[in-house]
DODREN-365542 format. One line per 2 residues: their letters; for each residue y, z, x of C-alpha. Coordinates in steps of 0.02 Angstrom, whole numbers, plus 50000, padded with zeros to 5 digits. Layout:
<atoms>
a = Y:Z:X; ...;
</atoms>
This chain:
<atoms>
xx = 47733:48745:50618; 47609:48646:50528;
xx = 47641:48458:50467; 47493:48362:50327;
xx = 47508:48182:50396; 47409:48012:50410;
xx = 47421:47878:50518; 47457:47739:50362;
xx = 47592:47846:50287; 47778:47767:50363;
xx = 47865:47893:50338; 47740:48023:50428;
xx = 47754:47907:50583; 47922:47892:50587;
xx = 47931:48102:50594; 47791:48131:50711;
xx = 47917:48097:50875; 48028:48221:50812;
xx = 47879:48350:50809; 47813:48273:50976;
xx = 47989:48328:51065; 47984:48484:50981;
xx = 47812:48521:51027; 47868:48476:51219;
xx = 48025:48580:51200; 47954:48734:51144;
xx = 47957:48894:51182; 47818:49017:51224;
xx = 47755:49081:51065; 47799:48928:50948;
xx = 47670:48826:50908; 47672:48622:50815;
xx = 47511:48557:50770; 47491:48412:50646;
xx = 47331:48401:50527; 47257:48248:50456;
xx = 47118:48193:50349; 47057:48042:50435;
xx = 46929:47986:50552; 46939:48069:50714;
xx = 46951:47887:50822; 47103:47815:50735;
xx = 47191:47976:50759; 47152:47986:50946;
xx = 47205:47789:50979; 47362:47819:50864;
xx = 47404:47960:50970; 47356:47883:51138;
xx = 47468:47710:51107; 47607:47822:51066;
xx = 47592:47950:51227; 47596:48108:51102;
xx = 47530:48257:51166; 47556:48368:51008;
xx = 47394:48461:50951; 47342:48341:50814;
xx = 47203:48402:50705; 47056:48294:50600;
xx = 46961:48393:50443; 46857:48313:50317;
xx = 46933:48439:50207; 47110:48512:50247;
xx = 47121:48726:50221; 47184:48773:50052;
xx = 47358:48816:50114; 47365:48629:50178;
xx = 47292:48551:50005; 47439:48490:49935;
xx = 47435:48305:49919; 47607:48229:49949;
xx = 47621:48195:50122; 47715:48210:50262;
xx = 47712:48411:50204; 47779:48525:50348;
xx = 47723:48707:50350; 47844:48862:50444;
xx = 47700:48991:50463; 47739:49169:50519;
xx = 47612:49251:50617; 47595:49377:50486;
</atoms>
């Protein structure tokens, strides 16, 4: 599972400790990352102050798949 976020957007915070337990509470083989296109800094103090451990991603530019702009966007992605 893949979720587009940013650290500004309210209702992206308010869904990130939902995918923080869910990241804790999974199983092997399922996997929650969240992507965002924002310096690298405010994403690691945003995440530190909070205590989240979900993978959280930076890019300058976000894949094509994750492109869309409306955010918070969540992704199921099938290992195929």
């Amino acid at each position: 599972m893949a979720n587009k976020w940013a650290t500004w957007c309210l209702p992206c915070v308010e869904e990130i400790g939902s995918f923080h337990s869910l990241h804790e509470g999974t199983r092997r083989g399922v996997s929650v990352v969240l992507a965002a296109e924002e310096d690298v800094e405010t994403v690691r103090r945003f995440a530190e102050k909070r205590g989240f451990s979900v993978p959280m991603y930076v890019a300058d530019e976000m894949p094509a798949p994750l492109r869309e702009e409306t955010i918070p966007r969540t992704y199921v992605v099938k290992p195929d």
